[in-house]
C-alpha positions in Angstrom: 13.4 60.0 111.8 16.0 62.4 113.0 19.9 61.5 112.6 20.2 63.1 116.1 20.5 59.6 118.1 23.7 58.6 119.2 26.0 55.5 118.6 25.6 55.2 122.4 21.6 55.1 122.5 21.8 53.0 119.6 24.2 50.1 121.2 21.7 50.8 124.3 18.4 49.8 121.7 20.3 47.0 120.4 20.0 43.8 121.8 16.3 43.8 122.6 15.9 45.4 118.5 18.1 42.5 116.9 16.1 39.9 117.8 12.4 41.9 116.9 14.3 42.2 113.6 14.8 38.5 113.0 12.4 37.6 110.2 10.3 41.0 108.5 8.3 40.2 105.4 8.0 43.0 102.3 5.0 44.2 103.4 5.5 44.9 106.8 6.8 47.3 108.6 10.5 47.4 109.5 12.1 46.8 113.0 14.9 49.1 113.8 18.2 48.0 112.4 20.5 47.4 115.4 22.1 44.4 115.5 24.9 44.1 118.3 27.3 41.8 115.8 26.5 44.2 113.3 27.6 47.3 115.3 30.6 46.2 117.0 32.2 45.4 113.5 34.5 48.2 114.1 35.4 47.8 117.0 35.2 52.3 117.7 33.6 55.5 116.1 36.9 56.0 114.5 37.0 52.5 113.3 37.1 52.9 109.0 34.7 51.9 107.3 36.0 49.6 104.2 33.7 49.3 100.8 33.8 47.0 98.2 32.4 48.3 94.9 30.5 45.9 92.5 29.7 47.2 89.0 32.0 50.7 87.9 30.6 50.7 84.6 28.5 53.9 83.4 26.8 54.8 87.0 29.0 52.1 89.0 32.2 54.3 88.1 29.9 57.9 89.2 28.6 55.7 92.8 32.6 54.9 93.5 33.5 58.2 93.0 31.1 59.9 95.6 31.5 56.8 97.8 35.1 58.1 98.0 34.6 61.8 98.2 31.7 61.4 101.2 34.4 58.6 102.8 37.2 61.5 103.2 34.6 64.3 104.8 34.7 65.0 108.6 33.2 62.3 110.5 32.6 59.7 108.2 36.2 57.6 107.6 35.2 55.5 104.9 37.6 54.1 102.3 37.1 52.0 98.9 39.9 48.7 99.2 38.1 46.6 96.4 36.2 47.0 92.6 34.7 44.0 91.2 33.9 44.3 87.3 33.6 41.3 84.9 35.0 44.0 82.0 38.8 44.0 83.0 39.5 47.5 81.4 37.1 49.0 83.4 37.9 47.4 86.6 41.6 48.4 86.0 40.4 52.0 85.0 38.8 52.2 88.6 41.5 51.0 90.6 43.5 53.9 88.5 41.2 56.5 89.5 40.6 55.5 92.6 44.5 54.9 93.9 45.2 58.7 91.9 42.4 60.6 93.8 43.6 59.3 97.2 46.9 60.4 96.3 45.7 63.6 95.7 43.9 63.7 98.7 45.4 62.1 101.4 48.8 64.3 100.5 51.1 61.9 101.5 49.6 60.0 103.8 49.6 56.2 103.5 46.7 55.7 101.0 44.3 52.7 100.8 45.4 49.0 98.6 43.0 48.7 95.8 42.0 45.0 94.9 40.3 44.0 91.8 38.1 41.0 91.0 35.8 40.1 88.1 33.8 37.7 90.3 31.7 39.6 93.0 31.9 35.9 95.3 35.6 36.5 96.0 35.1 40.3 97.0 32.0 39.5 99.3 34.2 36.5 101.2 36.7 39.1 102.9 36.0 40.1 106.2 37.7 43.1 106.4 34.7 44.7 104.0 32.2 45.9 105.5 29.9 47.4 102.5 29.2 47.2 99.0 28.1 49.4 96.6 26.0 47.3 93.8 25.6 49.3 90.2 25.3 46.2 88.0 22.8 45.9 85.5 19.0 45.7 86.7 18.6 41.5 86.2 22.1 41.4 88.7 21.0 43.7 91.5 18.7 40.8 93.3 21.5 38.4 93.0 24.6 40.9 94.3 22.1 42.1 96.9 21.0 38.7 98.1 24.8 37.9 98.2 26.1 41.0 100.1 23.1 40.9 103.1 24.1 36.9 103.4 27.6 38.0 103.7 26.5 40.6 106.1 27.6 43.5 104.3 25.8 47.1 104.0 24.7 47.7 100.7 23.9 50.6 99.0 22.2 49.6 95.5 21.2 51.1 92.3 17.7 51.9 91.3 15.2 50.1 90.3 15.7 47.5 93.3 15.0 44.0 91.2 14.3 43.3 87.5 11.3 41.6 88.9 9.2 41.4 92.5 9.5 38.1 93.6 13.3 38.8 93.4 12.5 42.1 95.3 10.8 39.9 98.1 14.0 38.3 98.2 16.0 40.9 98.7 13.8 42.4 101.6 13.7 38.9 103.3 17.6 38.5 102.9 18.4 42.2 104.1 16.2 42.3 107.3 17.0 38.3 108.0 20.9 39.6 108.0 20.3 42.9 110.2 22.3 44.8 107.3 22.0 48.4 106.2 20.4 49.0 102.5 19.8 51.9 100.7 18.0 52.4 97.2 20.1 54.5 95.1 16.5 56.9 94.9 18.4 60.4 95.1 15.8 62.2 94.9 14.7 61.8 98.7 17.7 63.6 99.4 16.6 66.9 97.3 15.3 69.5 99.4 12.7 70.3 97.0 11.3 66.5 96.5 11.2 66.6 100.2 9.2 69.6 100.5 7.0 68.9 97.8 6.3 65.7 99.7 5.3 67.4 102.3 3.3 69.7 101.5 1.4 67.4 99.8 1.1 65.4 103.5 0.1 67.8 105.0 -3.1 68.8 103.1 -2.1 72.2 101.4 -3.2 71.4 97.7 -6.4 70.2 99.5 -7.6 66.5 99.4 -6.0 64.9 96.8 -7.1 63.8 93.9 -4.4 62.9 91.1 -0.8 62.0 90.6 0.8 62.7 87.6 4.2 61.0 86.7 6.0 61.8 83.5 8.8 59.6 82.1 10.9 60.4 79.3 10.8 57.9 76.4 13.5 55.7 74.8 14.1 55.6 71.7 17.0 54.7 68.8 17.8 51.4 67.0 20.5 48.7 67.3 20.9 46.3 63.9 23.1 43.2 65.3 26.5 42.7 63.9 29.3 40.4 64.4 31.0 41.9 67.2 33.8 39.9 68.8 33.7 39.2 72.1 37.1 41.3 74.4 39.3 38.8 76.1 39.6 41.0 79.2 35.4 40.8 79.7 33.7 38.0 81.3 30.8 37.6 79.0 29.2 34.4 81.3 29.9 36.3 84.3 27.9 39.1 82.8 24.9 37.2 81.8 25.0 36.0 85.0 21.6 34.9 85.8 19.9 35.5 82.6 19.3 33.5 79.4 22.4 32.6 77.4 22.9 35.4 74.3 25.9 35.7 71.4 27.5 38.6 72.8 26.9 42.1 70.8 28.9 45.1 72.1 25.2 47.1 70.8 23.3 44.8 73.3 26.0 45.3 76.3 27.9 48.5 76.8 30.7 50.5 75.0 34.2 49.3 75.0 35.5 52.9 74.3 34.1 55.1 76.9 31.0 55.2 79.3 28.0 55.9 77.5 24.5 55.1 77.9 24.6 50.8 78.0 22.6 49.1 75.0 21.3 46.7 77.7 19.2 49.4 79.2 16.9 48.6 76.2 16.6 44.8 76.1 14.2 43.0 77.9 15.5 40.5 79.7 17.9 42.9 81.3 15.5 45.8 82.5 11.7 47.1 81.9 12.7 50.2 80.0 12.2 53.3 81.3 9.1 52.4 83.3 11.8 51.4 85.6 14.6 53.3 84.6 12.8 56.4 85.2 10.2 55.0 86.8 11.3 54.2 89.7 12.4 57.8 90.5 9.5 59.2 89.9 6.6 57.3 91.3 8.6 56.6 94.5 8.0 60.5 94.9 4.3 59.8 94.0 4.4 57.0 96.7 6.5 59.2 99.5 4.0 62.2 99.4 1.2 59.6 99.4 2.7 57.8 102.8 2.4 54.6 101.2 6.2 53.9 100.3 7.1 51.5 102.8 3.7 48.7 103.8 1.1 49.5 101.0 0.8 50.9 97.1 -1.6 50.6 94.1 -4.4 48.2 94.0 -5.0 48.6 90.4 -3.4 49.5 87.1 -4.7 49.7 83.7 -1.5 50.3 80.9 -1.0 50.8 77.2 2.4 51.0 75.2 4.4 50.5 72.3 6.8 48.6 71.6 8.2 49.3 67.5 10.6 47.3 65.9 13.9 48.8 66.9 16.1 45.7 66.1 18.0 44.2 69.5 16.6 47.1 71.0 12.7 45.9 72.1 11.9 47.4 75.8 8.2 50.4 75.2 8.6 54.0 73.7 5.8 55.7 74.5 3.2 55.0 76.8 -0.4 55.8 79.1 -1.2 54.1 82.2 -3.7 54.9 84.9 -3.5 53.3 88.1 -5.5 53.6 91.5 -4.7 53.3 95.3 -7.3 51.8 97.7 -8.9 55.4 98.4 -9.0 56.1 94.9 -6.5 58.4 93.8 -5.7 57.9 90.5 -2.1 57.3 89.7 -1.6 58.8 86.0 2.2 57.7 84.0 2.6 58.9 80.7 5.9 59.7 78.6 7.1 63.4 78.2 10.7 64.6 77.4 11.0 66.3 81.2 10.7 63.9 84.0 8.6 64.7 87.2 5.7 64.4 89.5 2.4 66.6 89.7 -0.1 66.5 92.5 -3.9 67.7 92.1 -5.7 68.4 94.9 -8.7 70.4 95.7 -7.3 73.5 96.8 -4.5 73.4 93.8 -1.3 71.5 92.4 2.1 71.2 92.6 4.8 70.0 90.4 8.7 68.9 91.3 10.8 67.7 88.8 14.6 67.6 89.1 16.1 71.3 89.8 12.6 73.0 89.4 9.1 73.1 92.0 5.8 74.9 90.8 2.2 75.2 92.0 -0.6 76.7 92.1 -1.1 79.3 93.8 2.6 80.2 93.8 1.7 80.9 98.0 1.5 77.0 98.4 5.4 76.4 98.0 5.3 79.9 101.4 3.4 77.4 103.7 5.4 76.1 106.5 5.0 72.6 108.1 4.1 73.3 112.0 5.5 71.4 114.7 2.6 68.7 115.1 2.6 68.0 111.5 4.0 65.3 109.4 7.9 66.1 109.0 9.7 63.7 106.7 13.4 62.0 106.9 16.1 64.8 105.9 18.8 63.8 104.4 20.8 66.4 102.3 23.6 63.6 100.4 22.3 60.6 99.8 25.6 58.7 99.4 26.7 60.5 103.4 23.2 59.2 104.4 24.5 55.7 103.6 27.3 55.9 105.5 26.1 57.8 108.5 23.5 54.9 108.9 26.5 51.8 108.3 27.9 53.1 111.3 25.1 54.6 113.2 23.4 51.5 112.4 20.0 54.1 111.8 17.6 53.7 109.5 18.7 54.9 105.8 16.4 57.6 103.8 15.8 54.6 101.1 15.5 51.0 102.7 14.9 48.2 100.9 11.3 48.0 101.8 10.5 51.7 100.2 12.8 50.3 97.3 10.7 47.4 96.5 7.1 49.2 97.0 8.2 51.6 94.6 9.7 49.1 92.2 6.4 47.5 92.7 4.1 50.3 90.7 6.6 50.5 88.0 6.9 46.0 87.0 3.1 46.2 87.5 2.9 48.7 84.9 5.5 46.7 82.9 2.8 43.9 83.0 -0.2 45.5 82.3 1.7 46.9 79.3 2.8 43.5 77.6 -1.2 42.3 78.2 -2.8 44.7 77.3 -5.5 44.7 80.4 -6.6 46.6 83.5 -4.8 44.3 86.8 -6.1 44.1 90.1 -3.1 43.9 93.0 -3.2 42.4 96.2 -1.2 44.1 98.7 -0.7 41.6 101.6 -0.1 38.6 99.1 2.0 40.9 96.7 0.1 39.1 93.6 -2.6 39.7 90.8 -6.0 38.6 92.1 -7.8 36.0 89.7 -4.7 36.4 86.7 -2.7 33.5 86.6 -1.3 34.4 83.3 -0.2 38.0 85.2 0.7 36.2 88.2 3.1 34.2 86.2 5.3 37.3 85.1 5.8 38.1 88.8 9.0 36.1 88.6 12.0 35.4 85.5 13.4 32.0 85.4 17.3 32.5 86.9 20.0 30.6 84.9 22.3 27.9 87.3 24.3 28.3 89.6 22.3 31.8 90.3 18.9 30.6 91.2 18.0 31.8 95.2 
């Protein structure tokens, strides 16, 4: 999966690659992206690339920001023309920033016109954009993604992929369907140490292996409703967007002073909790070092949680859950205040968690990886990595299918959670086998006009 191939060998794979590409279910493996219409959108290498960014709330506003500071590096030529925010402060506030740091850094030269809109339709009809970033909250992400691939724009998307699967099986559909570039805002594939632990783990030197440990921290904190009024300059409906009606609460959306942690990120209805939140970090390392990230995953999961009384707030605190892949390695998620990942193998163990790798023996993390063994993507800047591949038309570190799979372990988790009882997972029909009550959960009603 090297970045060495050229925009020249690419257009050469094109033609006979688009049409293989056509129509690539979830569970199957990907055709190369390299679709001719797609690649001569502009027109040469030099060509800039223009990006649209939806959501600049909390994370949206941090995505925008290295968006722009990877578009100004040395062979990349990207630039942000349009933000899309139902909050109008915050959309404002991001055509502010952005418009000041291309001032300072273009010194003089003519700098980029900034467009705003509060509804993401209107951004995704211009031609002239050719990506999108998506940071909207985790029930928005199917519907924005869905959107942008129709509109044949490269997406680069928060984590987790979908609020549920059966929206993530419409994302994959819609994004290989379009022949569109999509990468999972999963960062950690681009840490040199998650890469290596990865790996190592491969390639057999902690032995066979046995166990996966993921550890997630918990949520926790309280929200009592009061009458909050709603701000004229946000677009409550829009918002909501494709979930139930609620009276709006400032507690159950996100500050209007500031950028702190959302109150939605605890509501059900909106996300999973941290099973996702976190989540889907950490057990799509489990799923990378296991090689089964992209076409295969868990067959079985077995969860326990709890879920106290925290007023608005009603996603799990604490929780166990033990899962299994087909050649039984046990998958084991539990809270603890330090995220990460430990693999136990035979021959030792071996734990990564962000800015920190361990194992035992300490001589595990000295073993190189030969020639003839498994090497995996590198990618040093996930955000550069994005662009690289709009224009290269390449592979990304994170597609959608890798995205969903790991999404996958995290909502079936959710589910085994809420009943209470060990689930057994079909892999090639993506659904519970013999659960129609679990089955049912697989999917969250959509409110009009946003059904698929």
């Amino acid at each position: 999966m090297s970045k060495s191939i050229s925009r020249r060998a690419a257009l050469k794979k094109g033609a006979a690659a688009a049409m293989a590409a056509a129509t690539v279910s979830s569970a199957a493996t990907a055709a190369p992206l390299l679709l001719p219409s797609t690649l001569n959108r502009y027109g040469s290498p030099n060509a800039t690339i223009r990006i649209g960014c939806i959501g600049v709330g909390r994370m949206g506003s941090g995505d925008m920001r290295s968006l722009l500071a990877r578009g100004l590096e040395e062979n990349v030529n990207a630039r942000i023309v349009a933000v899309c925010d139902p909050d109008g402060n915050r959309a404002a506030a991001a055509k502010a920033d952005i418009e000041k740091r291309y001032a300072d850094k273009l010194s003089g030269a003519p700098t980029p016109e900034v467009d705003v809109y509060s509804d993401f339709r209107k951004l995704l009809e211009r031609p002239d954009i050719d990506a999108v970033s998506i940071s909207t909250p985790d029930f928005w992400h199917a519907g924005h993604g869905v959107a942008a691939a129709r509109a044949k724009k490269d997406i680069y998307i928060q984590k987790p992929l979908t609020l549920t699967i059966d929206e993530g099986k419409h994302l994959v559909k819609a994004v290989r369907e379009n022949g569109v570039i999509l990468q999972v805002g999963s960062q950690q594939r681009s840490d040199a140490r998650f890469r290596q632990a990865c790996e190592l783990v491969r390639n057999g030197r902690v032995g066979k292996l046995r166990q996966v440990e993921v550890w997630l921290p918990p949520d926790h904190g309280t929200a009592q409703p009061t009458a909050t009024a709603k701000p004229e300059w946000f677009d409550y409906d829009m918002w909501m967007g494709p979930t139930a009606q609620r009276e709006y609460n400032e507690l159950g959306v996100h500050p209007q002073k500031g950028y702190g942690r959302p109150g939605w990120l605890q509501r059900r209805g909106y996300t999973l909790g941290m099973i996702t939140g976190w989540g889907s970090h950490m057990n799509d390392i489990a799923q990378w070092a296991r090689g089964t990230d992209r076409d295969s995953g868990l067959v079985e999961m077995e969860a326990q949680a709890h879920f106290p009384q925290r007023g608005m707030w009603d996603v799990h605190t604490s929780y166990f859950a033990r899962g299994k892949w087909a050649d039984g390695v046990t998958l084991i998620q539990r809270t603890d205040p330090q995220a990460g990942v430990t693999f136990h193998g035979s021959e030792g163990w071996l734990f990564v968690r962000r800015g920190g790798i361990a194992a035992g023996p300490s001589s595990i993390l000295e073993e190189k990886i030969s020639e003839d063994e498994t090497h995996l993507y590198v990618s040093s800047d996930h955000y550069r990595n994005f662009l690289e591949c709009v224009r290269s038309r390449e592979e990304p570190i994170c597609p959608v299918e890798v995205g969903h799979r790991s999404n996958t372990v995290c909502i079936m988790t959710h589910i085994s959670m809420l009943l209470g009882r060990k689930l057994k997972w079909d892999l090639q029909k993506e659904m519970f086998i013999g659960d129609d009550e679990a089955n049912a959960m697989l999917v969250e009603e959509r409110r009009d006009p946003w059904k698929f």
